[in-house]
N, C-alpha and C positions, 0 to 999 in steps of 0.2 A: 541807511539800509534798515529795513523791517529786522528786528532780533534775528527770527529764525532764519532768513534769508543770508545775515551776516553770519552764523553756527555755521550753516551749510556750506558757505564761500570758505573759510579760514578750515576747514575742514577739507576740503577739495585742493586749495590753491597749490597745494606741493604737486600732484600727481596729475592733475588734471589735464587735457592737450589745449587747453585754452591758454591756461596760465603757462604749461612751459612752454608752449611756442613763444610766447611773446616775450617772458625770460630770456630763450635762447637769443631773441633778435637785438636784446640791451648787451647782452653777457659778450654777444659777436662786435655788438656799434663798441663798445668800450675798448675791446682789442685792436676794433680798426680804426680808432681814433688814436690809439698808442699815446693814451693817457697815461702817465708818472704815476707809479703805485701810491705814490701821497697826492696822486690828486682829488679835488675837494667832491664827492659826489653826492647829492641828494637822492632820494626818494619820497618823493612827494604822496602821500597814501600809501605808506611801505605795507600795509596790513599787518599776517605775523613775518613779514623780514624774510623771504621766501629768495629776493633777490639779494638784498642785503649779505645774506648768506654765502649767494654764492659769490656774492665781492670778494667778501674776507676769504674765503677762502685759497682764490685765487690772487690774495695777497695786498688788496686795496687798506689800507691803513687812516681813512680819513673819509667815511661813508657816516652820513647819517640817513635816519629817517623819522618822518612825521605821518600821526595818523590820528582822524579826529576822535578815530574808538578807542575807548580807552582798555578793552576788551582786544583789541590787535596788538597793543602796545604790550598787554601783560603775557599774549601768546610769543611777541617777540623775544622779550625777556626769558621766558620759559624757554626758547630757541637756543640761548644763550649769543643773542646780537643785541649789542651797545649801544650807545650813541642815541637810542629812538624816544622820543617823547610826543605827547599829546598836545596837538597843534591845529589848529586848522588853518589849509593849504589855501581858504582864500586870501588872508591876510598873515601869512608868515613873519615872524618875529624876529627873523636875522638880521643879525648887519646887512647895509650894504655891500656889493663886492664880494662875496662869502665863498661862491659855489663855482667850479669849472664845469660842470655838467649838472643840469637837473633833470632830472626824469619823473614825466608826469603819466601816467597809463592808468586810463580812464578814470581820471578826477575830474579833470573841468566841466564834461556835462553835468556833473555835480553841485557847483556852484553857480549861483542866481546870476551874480555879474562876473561877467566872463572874461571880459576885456578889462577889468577890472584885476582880478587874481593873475592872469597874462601879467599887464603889470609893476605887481608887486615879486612876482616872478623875476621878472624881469630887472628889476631893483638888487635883488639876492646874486645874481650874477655876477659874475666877474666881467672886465670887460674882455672880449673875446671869447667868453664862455657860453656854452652851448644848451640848449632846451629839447630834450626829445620828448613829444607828445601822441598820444595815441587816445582815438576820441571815437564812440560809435557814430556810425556814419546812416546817411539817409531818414529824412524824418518818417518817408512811408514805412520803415520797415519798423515805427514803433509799437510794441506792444505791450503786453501787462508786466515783462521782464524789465524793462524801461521802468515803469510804475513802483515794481517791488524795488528797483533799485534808486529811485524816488533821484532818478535823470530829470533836468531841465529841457535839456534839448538833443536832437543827433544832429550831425556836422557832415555838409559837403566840403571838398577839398578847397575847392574856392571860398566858403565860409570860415573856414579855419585858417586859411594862409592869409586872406585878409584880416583877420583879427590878431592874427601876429602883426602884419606892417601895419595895422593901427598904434599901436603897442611896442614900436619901432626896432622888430628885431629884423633881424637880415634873413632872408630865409635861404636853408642848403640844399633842402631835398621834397618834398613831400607825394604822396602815390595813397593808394587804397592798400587794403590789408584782406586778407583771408578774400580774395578774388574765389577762389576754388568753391566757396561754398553761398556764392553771394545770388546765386542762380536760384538753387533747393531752397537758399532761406528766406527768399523774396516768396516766391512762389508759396513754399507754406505759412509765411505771414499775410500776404495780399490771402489767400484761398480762408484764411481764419475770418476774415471780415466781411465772407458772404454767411456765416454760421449767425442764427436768432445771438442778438445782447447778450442775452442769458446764458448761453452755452459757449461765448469767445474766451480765450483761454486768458487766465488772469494770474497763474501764477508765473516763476521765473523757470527760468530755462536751465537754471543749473543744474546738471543732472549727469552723475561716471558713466560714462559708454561702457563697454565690455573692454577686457584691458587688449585687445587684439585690434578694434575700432580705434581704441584712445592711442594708439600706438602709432596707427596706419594716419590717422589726423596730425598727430603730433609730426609722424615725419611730412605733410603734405605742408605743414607750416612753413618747416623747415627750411623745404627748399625754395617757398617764398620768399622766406628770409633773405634765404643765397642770393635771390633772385633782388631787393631791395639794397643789399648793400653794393650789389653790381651797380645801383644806380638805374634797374628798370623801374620800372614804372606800370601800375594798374589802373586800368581803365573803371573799375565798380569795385566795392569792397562791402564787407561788411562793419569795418572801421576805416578807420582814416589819420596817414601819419605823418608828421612834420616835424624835421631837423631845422632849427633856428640857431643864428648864432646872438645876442649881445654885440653889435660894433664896439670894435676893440679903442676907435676914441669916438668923444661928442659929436654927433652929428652937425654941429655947428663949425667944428674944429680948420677945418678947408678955406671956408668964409673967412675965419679971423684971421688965417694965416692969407 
């Protein structure tokens, strides 16, 4: 991320209805997995530990997190959350076998090789362990907020679920995300690139609503959320999400036996 872009983000990520809808839908998948308070959870780009946070508090005793700024890492610290250190998420430095869930929210357009950090991911796993990923979606809908946050690429749902079975995890679930506003933000991104070069918008989108807006979005999340862990399913989004598991033995294992 550009400096000022990353101020601005770690500065928002607690209040914001971007960041806590999407909190909410880990904070929910984690309950309705009815994961062992000692089980093993990553954060893959934990920022300042915003999620993290609310692990421990809710009693997770075995959370880490990694983040490549070393600037996030020492907001975490300042948070009073443990475990976090400076790392980057394409090539993770853990054991094998390590992790019962990892959660990645929007790191991989991030990274150059994709299928690549999937993985090494995927190595950190336990076997039978789980990967929840959330990745922006649709290439038209890129813009200069893409650029400030120095994204590779956006992901359709078939783009992303085959890059997991490349990458040989088993897939649980996958849908679009934030449906509700994928209408308005096509529309004012397609309408920006009839605007002269000169005047197309180039900076990022990160920006506090009014807290009555940020309130009524946060709950419109919400109840996508709801609407996600039911197991429905979105047609468009403006991200895009997928539950993977780690096969629990070698995929060769059937054969030998």
């Amino acid at each position: 991320m550009h400096r000022e872009f990353e101020a601005k983000y770690h500065r928002l990520e607690d209040g914001h209805w971007w960041f806590k809808s999407r909190r909410d839908y880990f904070l929910r998948l984690v309950e309705q997995l009815a994961l062992p308070r000692d089980a093993a959870i990553l954060d893959m780009g934990c920022a300042s530990g915003p999620l993290l946070d609310a692990l421990n508090r809710r009693g997770y005793t075995r959370t880490r997190g990694i983040d490549i700024s070393e600037e996030a890492i020492r907001n975490c610290s300042r948070r009073g959350v443990e475990n976090v250190q400076v790392m980057d998420a394409a090539q993770p430095s853990f054991p094998a076998d390590s992790f019962d869930l990892i959660v990645a929210s929007d790191v991989l357009e991030h990274i150059a090789e994709d299928r690549s950090a999937l993985a090494n991911w995927h190595r950190i796993l336990k076997p039978g362990g789980l990967l929840a990923v959330f990745v922006p979606a649709f290439a038209f809908l890129w813009t200069g907020h893409d650029a400030m946050n120095r994204h590779f690429r956006r992901y359709t749902k078939r783009e992303l679920t085959r890059k997991l079975a490349d990458t040989r995890y088993e897939l649980q679930f996958s849908s679009y995300w934030n449906f509700a506003l994928f209408a308005p933000a096509a529309a004012i991104r397609l309408l920006s690139r009839l605007a002269p070069k000169s005047r197309r918008e180039t900076k990022d989108q990160l920006d506090q609503p009014p807290e009555l807006v940020n309130a009524a979005l946060s709950a419109l999340l919400r109840c996508e959320n709801t609407a996600l862990l039911a197991k429905l399913r979105f047609p468009v989004g403006v991200s895009v999400m997928a539950l993977a598991r780690k096969p629990a033995a070698p995929a060769d294992a059937s054969s030998r036996a």
